[in-house]
PLY file of the C-alpha trace (Angstrom):
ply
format ascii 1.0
element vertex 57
property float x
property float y
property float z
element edge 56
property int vertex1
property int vertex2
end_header
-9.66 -3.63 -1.55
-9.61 -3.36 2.35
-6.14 -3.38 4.36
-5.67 -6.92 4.68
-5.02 -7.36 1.38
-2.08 -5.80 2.06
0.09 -4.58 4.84
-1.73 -6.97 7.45
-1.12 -10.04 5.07
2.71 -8.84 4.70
3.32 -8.48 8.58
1.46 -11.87 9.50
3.44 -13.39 7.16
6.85 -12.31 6.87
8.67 -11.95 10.38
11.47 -9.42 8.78
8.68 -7.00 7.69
7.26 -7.12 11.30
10.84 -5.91 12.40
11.14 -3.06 10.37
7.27 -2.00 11.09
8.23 -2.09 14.64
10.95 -0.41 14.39
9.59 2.90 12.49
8.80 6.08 14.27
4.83 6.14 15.33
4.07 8.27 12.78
5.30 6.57 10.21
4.03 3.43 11.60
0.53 5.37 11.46
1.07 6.22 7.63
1.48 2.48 6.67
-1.50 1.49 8.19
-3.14 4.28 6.63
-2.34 3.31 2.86
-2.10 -0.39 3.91
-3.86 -1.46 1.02
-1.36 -0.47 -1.05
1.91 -1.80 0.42
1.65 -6.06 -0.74
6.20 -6.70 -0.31
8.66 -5.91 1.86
10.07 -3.38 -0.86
6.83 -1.21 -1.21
6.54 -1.40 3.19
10.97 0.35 2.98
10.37 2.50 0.39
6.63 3.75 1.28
8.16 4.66 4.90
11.40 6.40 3.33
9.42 8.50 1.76
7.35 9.04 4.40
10.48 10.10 6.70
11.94 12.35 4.26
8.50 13.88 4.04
8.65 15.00 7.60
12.16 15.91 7.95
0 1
1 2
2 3
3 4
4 5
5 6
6 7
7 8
8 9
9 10
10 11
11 12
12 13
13 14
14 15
15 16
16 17
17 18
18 19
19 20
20 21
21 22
22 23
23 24
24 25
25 26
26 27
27 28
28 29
29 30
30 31
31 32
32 33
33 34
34 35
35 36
36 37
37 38
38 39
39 40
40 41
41 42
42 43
43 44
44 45
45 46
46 47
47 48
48 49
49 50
50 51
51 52
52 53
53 54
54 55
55 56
């Protein structure tokens, strides 16, 4: 399973989930693409960058 199974399906097709990616720090922006392929809704894209903020702070 490559990335566009996932997070680059989500933000070509959902204009809210665009939003938030563009709103979120660079790095955390840089961890979604990462693990892409894992994040399919909206709900997995909030919480996966979360817990990526908490991780950092």
């Amino acid at each position: 399973m490559n990335r566009s199974d996932g997070i680059d399906k989500l933000l070509a097709e959902s204009d809210t989930a665009k939003i938030f990616f563009a709103s979120l720090p660079d790095y955390v922006q840089g961890a979604v693409l990462k693990n892409g392929s894992r994040i399919y809704t909206e709900d997995e894209l909030h919480r996966f960058a979360e817990r990526t903020i908490r991780e950092f702070h």
